[in-house]
Backbone as XML, in Angstrom:
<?xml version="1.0"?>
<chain id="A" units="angstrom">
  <residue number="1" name="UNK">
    <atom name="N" x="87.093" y="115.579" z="98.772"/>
    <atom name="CA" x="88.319" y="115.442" z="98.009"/>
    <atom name="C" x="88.371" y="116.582" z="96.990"/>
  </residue>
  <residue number="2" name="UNK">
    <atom name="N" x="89.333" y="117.146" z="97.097"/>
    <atom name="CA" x="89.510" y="118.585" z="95.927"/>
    <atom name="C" x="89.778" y="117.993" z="94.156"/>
  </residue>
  <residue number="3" name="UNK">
    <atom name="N" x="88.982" y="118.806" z="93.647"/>
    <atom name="CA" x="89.176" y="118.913" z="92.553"/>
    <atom name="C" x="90.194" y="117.757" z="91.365"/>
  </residue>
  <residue number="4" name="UNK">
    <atom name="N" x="91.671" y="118.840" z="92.088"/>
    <atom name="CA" x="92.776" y="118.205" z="91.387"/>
    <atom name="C" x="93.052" y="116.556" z="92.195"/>
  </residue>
  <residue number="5" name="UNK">
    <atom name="N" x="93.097" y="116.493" z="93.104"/>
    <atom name="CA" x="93.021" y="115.044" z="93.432"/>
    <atom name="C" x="92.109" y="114.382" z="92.870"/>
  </residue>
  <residue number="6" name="UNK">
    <atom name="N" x="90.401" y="114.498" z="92.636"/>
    <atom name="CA" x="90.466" y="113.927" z="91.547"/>
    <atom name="C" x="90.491" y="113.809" z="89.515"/>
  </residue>
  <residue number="7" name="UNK">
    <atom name="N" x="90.661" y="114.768" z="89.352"/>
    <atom name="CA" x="91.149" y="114.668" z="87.936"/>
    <atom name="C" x="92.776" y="113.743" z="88.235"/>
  </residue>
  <residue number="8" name="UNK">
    <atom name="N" x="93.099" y="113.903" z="89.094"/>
    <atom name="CA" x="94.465" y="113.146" z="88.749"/>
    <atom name="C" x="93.988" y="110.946" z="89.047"/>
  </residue>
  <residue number="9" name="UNK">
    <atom name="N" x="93.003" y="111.325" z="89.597"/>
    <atom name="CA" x="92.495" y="109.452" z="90.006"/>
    <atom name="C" x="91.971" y="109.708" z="88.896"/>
  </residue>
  <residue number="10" name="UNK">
    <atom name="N" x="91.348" y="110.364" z="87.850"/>
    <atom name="CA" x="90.678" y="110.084" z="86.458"/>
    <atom name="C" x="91.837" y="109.771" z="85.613"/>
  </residue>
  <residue number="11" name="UNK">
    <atom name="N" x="92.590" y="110.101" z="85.558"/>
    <atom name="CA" x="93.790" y="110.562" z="84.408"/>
    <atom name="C" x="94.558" y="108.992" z="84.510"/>
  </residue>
  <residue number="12" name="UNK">
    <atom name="N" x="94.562" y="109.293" z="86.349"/>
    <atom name="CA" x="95.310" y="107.526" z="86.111"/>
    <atom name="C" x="94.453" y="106.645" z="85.979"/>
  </residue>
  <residue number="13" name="UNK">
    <atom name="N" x="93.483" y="106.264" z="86.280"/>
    <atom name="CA" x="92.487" y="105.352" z="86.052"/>
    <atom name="C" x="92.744" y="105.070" z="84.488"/>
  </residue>
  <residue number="14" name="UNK">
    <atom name="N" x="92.259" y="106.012" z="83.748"/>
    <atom name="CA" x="92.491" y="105.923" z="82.193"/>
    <atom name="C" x="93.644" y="105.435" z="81.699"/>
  </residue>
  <residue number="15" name="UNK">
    <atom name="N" x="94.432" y="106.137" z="82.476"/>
    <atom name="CA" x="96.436" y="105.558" z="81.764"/>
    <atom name="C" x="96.195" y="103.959" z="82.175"/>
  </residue>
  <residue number="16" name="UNK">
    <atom name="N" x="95.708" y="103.479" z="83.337"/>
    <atom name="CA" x="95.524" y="101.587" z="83.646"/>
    <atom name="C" x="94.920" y="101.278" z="82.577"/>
  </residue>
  <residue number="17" name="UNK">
    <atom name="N" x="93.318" y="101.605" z="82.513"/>
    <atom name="CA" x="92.264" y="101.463" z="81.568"/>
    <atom name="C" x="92.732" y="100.814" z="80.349"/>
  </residue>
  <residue number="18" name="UNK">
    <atom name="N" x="93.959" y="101.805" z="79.712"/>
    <atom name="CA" x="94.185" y="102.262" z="77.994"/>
    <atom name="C" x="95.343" y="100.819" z="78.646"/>
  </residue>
  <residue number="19" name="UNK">
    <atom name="N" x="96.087" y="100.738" z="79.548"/>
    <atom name="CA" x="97.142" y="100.057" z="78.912"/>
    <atom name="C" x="97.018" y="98.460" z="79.721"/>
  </residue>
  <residue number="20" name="UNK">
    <atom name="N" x="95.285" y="98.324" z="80.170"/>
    <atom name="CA" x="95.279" y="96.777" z="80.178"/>
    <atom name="C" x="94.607" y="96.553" z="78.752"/>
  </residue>
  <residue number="21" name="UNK">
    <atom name="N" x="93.701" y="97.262" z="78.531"/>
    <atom name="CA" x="93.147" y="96.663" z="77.168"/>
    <atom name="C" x="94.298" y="96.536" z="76.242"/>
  </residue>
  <residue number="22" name="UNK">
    <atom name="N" x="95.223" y="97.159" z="76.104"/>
    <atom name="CA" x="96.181" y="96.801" z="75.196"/>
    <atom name="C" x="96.786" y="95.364" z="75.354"/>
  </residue>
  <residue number="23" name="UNK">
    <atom name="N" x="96.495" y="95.416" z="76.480"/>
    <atom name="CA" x="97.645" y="93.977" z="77.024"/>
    <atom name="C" x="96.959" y="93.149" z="76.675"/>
  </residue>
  <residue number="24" name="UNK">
    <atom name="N" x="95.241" y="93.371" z="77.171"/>
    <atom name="CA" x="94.587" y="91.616" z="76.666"/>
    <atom name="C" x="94.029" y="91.697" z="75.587"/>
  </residue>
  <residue number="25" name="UNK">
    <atom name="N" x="94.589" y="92.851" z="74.680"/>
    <atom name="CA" x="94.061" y="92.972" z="73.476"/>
    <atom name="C" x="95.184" y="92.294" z="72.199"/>
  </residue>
  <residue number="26" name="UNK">
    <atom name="N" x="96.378" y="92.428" z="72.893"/>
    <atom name="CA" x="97.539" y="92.384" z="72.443"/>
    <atom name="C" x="97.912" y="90.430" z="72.832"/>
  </residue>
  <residue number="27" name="UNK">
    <atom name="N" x="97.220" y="89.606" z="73.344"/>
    <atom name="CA" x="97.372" y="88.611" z="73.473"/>
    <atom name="C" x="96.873" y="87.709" z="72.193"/>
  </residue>
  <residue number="28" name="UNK">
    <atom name="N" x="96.172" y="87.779" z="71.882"/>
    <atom name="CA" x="95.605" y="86.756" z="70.627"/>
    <atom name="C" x="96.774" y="86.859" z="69.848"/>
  </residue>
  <residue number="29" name="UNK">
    <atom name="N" x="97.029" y="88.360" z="69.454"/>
    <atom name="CA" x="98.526" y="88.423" z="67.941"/>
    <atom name="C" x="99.379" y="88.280" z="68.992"/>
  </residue>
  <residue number="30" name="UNK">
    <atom name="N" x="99.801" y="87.961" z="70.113"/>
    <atom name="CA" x="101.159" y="87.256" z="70.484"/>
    <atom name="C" x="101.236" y="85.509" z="70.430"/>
  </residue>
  <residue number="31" name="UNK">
    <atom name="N" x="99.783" y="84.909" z="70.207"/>
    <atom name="CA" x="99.887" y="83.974" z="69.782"/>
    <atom name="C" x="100.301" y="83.375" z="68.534"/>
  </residue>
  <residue number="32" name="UNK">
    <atom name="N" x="100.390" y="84.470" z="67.550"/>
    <atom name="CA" x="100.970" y="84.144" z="66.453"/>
    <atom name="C" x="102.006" y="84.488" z="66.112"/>
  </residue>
  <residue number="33" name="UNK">
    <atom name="N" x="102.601" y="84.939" z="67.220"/>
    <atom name="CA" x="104.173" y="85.436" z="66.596"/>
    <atom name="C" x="105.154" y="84.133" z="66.955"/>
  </residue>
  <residue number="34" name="UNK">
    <atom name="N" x="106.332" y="84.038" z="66.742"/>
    <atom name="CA" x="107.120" y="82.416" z="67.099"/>
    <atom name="C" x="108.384" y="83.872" z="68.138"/>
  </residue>
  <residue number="35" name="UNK">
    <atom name="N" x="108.370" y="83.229" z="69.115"/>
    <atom name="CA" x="109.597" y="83.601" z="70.503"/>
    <atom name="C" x="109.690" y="82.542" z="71.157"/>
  </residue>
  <residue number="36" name="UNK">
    <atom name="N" x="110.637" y="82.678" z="71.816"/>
    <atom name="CA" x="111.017" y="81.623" z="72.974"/>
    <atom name="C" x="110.018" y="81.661" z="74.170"/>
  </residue>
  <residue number="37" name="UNK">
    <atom name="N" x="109.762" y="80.878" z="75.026"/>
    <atom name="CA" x="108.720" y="81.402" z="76.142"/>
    <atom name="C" x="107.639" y="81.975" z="75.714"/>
  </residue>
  <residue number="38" name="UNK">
    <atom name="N" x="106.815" y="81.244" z="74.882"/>
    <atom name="CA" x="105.657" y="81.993" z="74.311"/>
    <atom name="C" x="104.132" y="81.976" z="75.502"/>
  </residue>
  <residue number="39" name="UNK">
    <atom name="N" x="104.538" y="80.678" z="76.021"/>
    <atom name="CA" x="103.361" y="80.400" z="77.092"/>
    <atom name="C" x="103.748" y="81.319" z="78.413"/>
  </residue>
  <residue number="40" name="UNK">
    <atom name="N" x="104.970" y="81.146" z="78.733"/>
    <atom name="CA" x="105.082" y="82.912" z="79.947"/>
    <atom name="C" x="104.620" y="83.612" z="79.907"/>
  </residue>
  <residue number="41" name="UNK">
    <atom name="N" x="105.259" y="84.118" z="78.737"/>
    <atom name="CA" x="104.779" y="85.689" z="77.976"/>
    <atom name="C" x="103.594" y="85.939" z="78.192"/>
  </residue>
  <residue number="42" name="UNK">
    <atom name="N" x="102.880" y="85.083" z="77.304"/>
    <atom name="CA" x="101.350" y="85.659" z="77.375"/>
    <atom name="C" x="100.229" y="85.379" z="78.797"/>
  </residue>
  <residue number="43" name="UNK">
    <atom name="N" x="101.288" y="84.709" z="79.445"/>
    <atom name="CA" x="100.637" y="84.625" z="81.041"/>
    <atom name="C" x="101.155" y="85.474" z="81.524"/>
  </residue>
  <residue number="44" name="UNK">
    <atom name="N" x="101.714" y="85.788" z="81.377"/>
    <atom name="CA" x="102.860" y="87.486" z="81.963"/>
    <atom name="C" x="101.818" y="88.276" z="81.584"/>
  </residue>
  <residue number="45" name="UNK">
    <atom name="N" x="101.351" y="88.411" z="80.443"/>
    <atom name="CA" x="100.669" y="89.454" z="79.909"/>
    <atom name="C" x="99.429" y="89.855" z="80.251"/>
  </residue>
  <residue number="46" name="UNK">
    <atom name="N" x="98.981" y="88.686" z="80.278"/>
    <atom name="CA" x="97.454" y="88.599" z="80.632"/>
    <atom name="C" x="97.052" y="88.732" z="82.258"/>
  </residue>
  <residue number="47" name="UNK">
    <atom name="N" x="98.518" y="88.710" z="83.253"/>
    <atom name="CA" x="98.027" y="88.526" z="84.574"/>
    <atom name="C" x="98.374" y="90.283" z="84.441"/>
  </residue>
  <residue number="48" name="UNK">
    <atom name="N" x="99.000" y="91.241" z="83.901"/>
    <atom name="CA" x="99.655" y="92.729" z="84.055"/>
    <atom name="C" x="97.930" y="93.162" z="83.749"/>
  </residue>
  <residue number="49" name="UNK">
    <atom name="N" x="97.610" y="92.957" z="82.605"/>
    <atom name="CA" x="96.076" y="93.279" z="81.665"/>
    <atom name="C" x="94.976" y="93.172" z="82.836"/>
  </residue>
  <residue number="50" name="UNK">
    <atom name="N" x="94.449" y="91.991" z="83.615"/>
    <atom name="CA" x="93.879" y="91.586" z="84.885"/>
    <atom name="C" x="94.548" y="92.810" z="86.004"/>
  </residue>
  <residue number="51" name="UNK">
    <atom name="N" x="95.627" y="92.981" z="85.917"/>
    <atom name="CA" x="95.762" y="93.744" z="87.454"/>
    <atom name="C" x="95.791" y="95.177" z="87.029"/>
  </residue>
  <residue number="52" name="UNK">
    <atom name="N" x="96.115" y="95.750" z="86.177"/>
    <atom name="CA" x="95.892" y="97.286" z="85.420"/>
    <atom name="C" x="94.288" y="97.494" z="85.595"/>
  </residue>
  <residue number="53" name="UNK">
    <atom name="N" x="93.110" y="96.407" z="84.936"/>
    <atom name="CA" x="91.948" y="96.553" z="85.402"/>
    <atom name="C" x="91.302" y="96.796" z="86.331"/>
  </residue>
  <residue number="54" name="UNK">
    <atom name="N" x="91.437" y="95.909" z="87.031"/>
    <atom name="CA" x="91.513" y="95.855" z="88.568"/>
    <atom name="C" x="91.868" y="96.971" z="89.527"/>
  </residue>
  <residue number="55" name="UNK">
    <atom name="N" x="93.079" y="97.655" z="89.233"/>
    <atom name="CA" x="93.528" y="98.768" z="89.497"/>
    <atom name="C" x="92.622" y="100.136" z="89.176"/>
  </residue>
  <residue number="56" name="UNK">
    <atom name="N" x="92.572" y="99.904" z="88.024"/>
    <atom name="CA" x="91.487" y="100.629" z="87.427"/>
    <atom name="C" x="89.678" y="100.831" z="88.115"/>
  </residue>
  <residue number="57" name="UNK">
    <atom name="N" x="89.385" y="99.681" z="88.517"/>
    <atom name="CA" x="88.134" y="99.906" z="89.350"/>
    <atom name="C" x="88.303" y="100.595" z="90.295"/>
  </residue>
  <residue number="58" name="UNK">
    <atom name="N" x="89.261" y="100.006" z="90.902"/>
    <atom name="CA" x="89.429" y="100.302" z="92.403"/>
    <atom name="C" x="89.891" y="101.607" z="92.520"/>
  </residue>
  <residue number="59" name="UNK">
    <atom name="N" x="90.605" y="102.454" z="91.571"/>
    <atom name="CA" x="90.709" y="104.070" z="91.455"/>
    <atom name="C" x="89.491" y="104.721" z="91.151"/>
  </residue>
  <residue number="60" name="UNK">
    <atom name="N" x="88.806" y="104.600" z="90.167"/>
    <atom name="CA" x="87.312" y="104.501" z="89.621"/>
    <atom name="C" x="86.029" y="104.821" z="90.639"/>
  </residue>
  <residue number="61" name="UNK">
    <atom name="N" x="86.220" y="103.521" z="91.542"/>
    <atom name="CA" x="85.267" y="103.955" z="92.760"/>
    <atom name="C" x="84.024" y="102.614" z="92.203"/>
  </residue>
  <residue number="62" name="UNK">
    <atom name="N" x="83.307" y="102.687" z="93.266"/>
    <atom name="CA" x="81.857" y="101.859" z="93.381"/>
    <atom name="C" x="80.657" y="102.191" z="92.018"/>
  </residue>
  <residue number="63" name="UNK">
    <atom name="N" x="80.829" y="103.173" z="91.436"/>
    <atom name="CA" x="79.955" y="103.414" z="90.413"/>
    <atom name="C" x="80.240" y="103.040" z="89.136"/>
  </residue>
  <residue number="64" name="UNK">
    <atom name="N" x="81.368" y="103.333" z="89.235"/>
    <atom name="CA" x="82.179" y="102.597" z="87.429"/>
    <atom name="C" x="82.212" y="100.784" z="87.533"/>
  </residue>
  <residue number="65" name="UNK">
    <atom name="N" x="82.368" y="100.461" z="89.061"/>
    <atom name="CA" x="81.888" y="98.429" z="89.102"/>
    <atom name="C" x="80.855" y="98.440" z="88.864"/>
  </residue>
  <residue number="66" name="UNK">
    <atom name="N" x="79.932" y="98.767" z="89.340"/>
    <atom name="CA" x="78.176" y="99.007" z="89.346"/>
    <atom name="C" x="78.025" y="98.819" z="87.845"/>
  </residue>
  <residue number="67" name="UNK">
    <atom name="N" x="78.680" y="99.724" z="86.941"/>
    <atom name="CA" x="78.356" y="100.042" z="85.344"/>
    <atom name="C" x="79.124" y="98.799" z="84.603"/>
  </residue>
  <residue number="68" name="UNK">
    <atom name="N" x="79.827" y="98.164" z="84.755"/>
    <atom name="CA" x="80.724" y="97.337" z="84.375"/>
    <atom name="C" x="79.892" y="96.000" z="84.936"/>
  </residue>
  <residue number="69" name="UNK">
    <atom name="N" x="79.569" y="95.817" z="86.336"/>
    <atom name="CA" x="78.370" y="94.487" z="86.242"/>
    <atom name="C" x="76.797" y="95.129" z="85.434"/>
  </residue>
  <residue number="70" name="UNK">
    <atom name="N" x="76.664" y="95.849" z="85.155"/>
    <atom name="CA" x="75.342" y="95.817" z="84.561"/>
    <atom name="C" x="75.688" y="95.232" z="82.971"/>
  </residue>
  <residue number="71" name="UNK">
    <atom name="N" x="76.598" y="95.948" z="82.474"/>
    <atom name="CA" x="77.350" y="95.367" z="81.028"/>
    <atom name="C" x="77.089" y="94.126" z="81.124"/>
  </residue>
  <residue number="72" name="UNK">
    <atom name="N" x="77.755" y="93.472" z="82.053"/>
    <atom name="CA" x="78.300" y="91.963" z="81.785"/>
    <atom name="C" x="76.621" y="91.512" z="82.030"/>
  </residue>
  <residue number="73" name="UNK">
    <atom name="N" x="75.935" y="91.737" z="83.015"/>
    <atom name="CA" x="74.754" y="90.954" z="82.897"/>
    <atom name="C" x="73.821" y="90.847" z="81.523"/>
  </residue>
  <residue number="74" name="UNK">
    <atom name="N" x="73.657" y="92.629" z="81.486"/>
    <atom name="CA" x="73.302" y="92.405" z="79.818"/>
    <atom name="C" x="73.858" y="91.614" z="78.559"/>
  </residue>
  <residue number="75" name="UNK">
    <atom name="N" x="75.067" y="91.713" z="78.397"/>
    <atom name="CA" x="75.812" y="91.195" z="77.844"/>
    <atom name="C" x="75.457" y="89.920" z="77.680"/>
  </residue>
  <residue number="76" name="UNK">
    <atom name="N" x="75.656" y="88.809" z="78.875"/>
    <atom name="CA" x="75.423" y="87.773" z="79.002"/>
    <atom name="C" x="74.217" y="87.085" z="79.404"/>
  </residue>
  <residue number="77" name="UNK">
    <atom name="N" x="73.105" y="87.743" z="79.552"/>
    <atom name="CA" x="71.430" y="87.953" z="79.668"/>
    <atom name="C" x="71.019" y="86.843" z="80.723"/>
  </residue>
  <residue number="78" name="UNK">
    <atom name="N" x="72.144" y="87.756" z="81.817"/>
    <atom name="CA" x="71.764" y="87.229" z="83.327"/>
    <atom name="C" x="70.816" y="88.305" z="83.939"/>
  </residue>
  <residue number="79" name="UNK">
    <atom name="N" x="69.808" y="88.846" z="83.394"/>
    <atom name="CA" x="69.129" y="88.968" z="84.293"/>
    <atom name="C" x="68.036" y="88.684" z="85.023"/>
  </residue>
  <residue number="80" name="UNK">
    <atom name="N" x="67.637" y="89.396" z="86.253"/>
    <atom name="CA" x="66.497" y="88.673" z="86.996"/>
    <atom name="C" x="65.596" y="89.108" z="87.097"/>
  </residue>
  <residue number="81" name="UNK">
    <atom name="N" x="64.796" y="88.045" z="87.134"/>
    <atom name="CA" x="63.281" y="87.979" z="86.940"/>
    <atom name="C" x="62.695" y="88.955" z="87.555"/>
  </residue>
  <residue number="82" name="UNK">
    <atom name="N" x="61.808" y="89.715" z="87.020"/>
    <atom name="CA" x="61.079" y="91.066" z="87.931"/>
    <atom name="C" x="59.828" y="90.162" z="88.431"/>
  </residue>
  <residue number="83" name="UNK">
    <atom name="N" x="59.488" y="89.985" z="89.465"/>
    <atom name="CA" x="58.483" y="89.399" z="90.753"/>
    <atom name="C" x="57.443" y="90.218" z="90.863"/>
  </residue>
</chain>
């Protein structure tokens, strides 16, 4: 794959990246605002945030999931036992 094909899967990857975290970042303070349809909304929001991510791996490639489950295991101190 040349070059510019991928800087351009980096560039978009990042543009998903930047604008799911906003979305499920942007959910807690939409709980405190008063609108009509407040429970849509933020299921609206949160399913766009989930699929921008998602999107995001899957442009990304097998090495950026790889780095993203090692996080979460650490994170959550699932790991396994060395034998």
């Amino acid at each position: 794959m040349s070059k510019e094909k991928l800087k351009l899967k980096h560039k978009l990857g990042s543009v998903f990246l930047g604008s799911g975290i906003i979305c499920l970042a942007g959910v807690p303070a939409l709980s405190f605002l008063d609108f009509p349809n407040k429970a849509a909304t933020i299921l609206v929001v949160l399913i766009t945030g989930e699929t921008l991510f998602l999107i995001t791996i899957t442009l990304s490639g097998k090495g950026y999931l790889e780095k993203i489950q090692q996080f979460i295991r650490w994170f959550f101190f699932f790991r396994k036992k060395k034998k």
